[in-house]
Backbone as a chain_set.jsonl record, in Angstrom:
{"seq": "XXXXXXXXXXXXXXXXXXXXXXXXXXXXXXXXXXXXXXXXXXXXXXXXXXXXXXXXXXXXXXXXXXXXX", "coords": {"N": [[104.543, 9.308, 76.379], [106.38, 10.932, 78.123], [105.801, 13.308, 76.952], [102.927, 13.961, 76.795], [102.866, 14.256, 79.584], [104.296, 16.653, 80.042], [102.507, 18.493, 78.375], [100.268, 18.352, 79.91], [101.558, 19.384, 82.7], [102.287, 21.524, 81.61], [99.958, 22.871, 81.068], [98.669, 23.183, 83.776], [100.795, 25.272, 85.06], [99.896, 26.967, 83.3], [97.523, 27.449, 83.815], [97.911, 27.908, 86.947], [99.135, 30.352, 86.464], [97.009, 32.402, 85.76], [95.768, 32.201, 88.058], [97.047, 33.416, 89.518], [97.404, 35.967, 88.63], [94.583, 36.507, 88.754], [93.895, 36.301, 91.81], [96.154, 38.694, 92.805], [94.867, 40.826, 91.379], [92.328, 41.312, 92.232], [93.419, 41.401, 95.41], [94.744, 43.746, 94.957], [92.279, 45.242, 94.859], [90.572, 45.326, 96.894], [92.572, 45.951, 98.817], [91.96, 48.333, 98.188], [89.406, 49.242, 98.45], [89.683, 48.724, 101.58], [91.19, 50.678, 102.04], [89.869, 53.025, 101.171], [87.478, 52.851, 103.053], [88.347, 52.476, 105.645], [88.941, 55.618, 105.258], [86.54, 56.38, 105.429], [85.38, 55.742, 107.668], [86.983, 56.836, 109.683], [86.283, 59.753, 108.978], [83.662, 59.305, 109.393], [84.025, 59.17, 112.419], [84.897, 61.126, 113.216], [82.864, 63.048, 112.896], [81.183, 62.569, 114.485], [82.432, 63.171, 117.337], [81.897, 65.493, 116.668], [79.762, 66.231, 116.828], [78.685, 64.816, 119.302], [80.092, 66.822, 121.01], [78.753, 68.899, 120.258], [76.194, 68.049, 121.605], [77.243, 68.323, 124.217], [77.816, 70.389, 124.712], [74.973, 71.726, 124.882], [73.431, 70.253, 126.544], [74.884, 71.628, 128.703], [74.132, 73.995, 128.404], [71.444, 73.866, 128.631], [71.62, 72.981, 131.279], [72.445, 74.896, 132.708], [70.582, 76.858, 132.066], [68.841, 76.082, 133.834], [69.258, 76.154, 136.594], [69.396, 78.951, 136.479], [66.863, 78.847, 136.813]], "CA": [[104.067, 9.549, 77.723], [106.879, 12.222, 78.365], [105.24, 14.797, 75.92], [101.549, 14.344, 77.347], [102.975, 14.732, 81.138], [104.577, 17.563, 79.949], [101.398, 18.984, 78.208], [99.57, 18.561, 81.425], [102.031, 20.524, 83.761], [101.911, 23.277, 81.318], [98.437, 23.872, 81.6], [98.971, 23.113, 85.147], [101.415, 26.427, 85.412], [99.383, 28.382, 82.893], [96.188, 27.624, 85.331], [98.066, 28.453, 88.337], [99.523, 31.95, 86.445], [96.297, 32.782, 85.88], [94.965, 32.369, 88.683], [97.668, 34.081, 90.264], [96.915, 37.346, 88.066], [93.519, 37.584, 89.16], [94.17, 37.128, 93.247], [96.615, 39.841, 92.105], [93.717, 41.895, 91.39], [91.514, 40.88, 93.496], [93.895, 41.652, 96.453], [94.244, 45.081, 94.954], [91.177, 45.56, 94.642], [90.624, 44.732, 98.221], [93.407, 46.714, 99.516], [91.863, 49.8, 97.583], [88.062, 49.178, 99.185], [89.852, 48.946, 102.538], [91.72, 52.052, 102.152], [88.274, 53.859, 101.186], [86.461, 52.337, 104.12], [89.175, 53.398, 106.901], [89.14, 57.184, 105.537], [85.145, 56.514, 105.692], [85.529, 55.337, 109.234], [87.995, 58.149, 110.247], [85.168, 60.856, 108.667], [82.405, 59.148, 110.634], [84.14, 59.312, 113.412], [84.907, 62.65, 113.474], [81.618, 64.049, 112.148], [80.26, 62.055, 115.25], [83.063, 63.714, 117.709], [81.628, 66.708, 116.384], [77.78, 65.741, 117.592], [78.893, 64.449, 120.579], [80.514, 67.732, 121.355], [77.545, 69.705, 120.378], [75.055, 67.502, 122.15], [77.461, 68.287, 125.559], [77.581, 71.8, 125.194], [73.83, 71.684, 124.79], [72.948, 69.611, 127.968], [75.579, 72.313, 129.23], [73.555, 75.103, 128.542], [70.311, 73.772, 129.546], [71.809, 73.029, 133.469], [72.628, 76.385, 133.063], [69.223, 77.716, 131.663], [67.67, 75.246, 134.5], [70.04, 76.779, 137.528], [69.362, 80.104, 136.516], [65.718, 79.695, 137.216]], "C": [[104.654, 10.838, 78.297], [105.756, 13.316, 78.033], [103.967, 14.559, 76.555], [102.071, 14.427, 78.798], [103.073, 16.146, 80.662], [103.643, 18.63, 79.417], [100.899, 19.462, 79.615], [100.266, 19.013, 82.511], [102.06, 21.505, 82.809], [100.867, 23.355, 81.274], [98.289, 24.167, 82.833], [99.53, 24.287, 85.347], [100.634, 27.691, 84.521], [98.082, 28.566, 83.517], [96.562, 28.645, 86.201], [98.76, 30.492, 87.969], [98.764, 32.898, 86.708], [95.352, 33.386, 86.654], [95.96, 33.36, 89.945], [97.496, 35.651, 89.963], [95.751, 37.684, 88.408], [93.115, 37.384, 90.674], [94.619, 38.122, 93.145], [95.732, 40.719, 92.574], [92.989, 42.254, 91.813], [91.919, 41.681, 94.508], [93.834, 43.246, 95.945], [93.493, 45.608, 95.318], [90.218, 46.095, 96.181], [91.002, 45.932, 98.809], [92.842, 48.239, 99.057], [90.437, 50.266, 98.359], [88.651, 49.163, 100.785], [90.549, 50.3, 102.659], [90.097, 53.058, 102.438], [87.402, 53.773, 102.425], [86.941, 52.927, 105.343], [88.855, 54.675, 106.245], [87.353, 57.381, 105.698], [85.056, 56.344, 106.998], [86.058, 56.763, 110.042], [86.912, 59.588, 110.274], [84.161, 60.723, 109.525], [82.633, 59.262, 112.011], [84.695, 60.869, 113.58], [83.569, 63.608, 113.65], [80.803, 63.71, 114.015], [81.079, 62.334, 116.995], [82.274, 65.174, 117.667], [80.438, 66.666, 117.264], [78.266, 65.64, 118.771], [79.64, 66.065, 121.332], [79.301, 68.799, 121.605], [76.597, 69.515, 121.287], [75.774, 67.754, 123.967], [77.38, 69.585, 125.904], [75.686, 72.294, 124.912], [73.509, 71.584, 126.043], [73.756, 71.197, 128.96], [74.504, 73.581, 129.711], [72.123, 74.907, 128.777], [70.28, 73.524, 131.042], [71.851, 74.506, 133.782], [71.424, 77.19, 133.235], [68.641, 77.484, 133.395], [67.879, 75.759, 135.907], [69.562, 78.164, 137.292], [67.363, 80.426, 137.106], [65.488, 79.282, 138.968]], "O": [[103.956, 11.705, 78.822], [105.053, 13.968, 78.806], [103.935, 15.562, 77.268], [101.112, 14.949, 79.366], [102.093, 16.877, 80.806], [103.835, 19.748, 79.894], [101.058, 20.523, 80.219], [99.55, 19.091, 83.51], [101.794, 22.604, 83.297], [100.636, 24.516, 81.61], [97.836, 25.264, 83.16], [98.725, 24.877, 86.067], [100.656, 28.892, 84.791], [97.594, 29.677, 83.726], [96.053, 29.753, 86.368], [98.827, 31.45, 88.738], [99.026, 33.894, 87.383], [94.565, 34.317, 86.485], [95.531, 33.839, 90.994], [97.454, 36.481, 90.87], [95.486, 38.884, 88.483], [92.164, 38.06, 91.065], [93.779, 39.003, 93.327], [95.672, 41.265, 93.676], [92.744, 43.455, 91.927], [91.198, 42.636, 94.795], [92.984, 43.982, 96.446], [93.676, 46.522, 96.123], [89.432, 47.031, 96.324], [90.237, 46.798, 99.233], [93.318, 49.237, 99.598], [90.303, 51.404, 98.809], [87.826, 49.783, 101.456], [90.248, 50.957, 103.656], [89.533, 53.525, 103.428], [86.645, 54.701, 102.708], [86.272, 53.696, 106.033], [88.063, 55.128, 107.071], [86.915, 58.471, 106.066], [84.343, 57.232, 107.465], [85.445, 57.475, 110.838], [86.748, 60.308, 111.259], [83.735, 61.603, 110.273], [81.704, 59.429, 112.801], [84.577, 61.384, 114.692], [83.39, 64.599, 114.359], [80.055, 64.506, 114.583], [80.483, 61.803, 117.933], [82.127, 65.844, 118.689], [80.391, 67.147, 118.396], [78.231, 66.707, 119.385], [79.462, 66.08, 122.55], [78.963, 69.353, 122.651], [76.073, 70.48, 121.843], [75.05, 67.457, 124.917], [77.013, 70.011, 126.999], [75.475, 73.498, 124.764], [73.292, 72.583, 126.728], [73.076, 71.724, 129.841], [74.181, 73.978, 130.83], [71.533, 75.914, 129.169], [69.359, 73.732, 131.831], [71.44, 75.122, 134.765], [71.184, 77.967, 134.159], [68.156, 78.387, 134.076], [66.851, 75.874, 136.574], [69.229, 78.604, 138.392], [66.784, 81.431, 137.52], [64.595, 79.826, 139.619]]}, "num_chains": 1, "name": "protein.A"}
């Protein structure tokens, strides 16, 4: 009875190793797609900083155009 318990917690710990190696990876994996995504975020928000800048000095210069007549 010993020796088959003991069977069945080692598969039991070589399950749970397993499955601990590929959260592991997983989480990497994870942590590597969130990295990528923030400096994608950071870019879009800049690019769109940028627009928004353009689109004020625009309006800018059409009050101006619109004043001048």
């Amino acid at each position: 009875m010993l020796d088959n318990e003991l069977k069945i917690l080692s598969a039991r710990i070589d399950s749970l190793a397993e499955l601990s190696t590929r959260l592991l990876a997983e989480n990497r994996k994870l942590r590597a797609q969130e990295t990528s995504l923030l400096a994608e975020r950071d870019e879009l928000q800049r690019k769109n900083e940028l627009a928004k800048a353009r689109v004020e000095a625009i309006i800018l210069r059409l009050k101006a155009l619109e004043a001048q007549e």
